[in-house]
N, C-alpha and C positions, 0 to 999 in steps of 0.2 A: 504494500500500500504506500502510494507517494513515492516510488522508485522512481528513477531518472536513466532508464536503459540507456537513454539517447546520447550521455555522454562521452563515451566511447568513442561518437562521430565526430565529437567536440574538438576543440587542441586541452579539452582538459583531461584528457582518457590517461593522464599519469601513465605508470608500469603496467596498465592492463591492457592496454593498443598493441605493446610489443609481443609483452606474453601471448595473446590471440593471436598476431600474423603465427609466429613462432610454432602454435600448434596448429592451424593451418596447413601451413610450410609442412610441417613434418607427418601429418595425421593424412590430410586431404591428399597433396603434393604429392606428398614419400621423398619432398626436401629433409635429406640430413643435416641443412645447416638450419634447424631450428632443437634439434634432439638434441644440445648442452642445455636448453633451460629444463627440459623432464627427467634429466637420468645422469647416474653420477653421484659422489658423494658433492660434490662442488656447485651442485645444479643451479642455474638461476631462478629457481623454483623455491628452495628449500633453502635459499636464504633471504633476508632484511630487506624490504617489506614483506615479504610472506610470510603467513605465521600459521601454525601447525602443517606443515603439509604432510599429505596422506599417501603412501607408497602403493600402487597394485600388483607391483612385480610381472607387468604385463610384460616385459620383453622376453 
């Protein structure tokens, strides 16, 4: 309720514009240069700003 999905489209979509192309690239694509932000200990996923992230061991 009161969400704002639209921002994303903004220039204010912060760190979540990039992380999206990123699984795009890698999910949609089968670009490997967005697979450093999901997997890895070092992921750009699982660090600052992100906060709990959740593992599926899907590879």
């Amino acid at each position: 309720m009161g969400a704002d999905h639209g921002y994303i489209t903004r220039d204010v979509g912060g760190v979540q514009r990039p992380a999206i192309v990123a699984w795009l690239r890698y999910w949609i694509y089968k670009d490997t240069g967005g697979k450093h932000y999901f997997y890895g200990d070092e992921c750009v996923m699982c660090t600052s700003p992100w906060v709990n992230p959740q593992r599926k061991n899907w590879e």
